[in-house]
N, C-alpha and C positions, 0 to 999 in steps of 0.2 A: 498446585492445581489452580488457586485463585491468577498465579502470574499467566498460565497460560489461556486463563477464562478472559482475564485481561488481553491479551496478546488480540486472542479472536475477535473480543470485541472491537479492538482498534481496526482490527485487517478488514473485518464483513461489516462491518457498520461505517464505521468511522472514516477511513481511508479512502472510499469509493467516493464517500459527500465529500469532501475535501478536494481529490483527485480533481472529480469531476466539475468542481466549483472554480477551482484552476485555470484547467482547459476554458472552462465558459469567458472566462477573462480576453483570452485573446482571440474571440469572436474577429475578424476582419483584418483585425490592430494589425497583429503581427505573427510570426511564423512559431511553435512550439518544437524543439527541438529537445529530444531526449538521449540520455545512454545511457546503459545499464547501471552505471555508477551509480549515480546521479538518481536513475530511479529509487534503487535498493535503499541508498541513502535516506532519500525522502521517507520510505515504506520505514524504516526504523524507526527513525525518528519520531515520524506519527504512529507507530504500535507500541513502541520501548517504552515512552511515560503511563497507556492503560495498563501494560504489565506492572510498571512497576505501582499507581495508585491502587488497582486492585490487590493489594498486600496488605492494604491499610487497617483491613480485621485480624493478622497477623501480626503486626506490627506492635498496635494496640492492646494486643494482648498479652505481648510478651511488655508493655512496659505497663501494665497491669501486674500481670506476675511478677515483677520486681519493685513493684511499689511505685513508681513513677507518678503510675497515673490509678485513678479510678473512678467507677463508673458515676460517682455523686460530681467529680469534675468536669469529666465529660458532658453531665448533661447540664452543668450549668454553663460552660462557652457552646453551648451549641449553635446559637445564634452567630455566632463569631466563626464557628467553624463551616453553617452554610456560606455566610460569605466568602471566605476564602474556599470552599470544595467550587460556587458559582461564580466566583470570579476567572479559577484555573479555567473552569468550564468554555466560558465566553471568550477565553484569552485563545486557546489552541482550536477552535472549532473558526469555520468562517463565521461572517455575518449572518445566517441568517439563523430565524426564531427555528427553527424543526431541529438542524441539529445541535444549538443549544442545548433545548429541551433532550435529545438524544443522547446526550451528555450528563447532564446535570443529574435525571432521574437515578442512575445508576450508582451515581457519587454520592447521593445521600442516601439512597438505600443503605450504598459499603457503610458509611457512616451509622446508617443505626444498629445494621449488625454488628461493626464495631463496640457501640454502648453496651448491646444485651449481652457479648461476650465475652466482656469486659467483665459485665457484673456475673455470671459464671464465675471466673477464674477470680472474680474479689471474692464471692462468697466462699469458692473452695480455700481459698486463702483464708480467709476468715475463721472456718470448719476446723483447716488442719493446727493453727493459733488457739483456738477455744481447745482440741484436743489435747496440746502439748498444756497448755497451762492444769488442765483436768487431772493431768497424771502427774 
């Protein structure tokens, strides 16, 4: 569900700014010439990576449940993880500050639901360890 929340987000947000930022480029210059390929192409390429970063609470969680990670980790590179969630951000969006920000806010949202269900699945972890040792 999250891949294809991602999906969406890339195709009605993201892809129209982009597209359209494009186009603006060759104001006068020169001629834009398109084909299907070539569009479709482009349209993946810019939706495939919000599918697959909107996983990231998924992801998370499953290398929570096997121990990997946890959420006392998590939030101490947090700082380190805004930087790389805002540097993807600024890397695949054009220039300018709106769809940056269009970007960025959703990345670190994923990221803190990431943290809280993280710490979910540590503490059932935790629960079901305290139970097996009890008995």
């Amino acid at each position: 569900m999250l891949f294809i929340l991602g999906i969406c987000f890339g195709y009605f947000l993201i892809f129209p700014i982009v597209f359209n930022f494009l186009l603006s480029l060759s104001d006068d210059l020169f001629m834009n010439f398109f084909t299907v390929e070539k569009y479709f192409r482009f349209l993946v390429n810019m939706t495939l990576p919000f599918g697959i970063l909107f996983e990231l609470p998924v992801v998370i969680m499953f290398l929570t449940s096997i121990g990997i990670l946890n959420p006392y980790r998590l939030q101490k590179v947090r700082k380190y993880a805004y930087f790389v969630l805002i540097l993807t951000s600024v890397l695949i969006t054009p220039s300018d500050f709106l769809s940056d920000i269009l970007v960025i806010i959703p990345l670190l949202f994923l990221y803190e639901c990431s943290v809280l269900l993280s710490k979910v699945v540590y503490r059932r972890k935790q629960n079901t360890v305290d139970l097996g040792v009890n008995n």
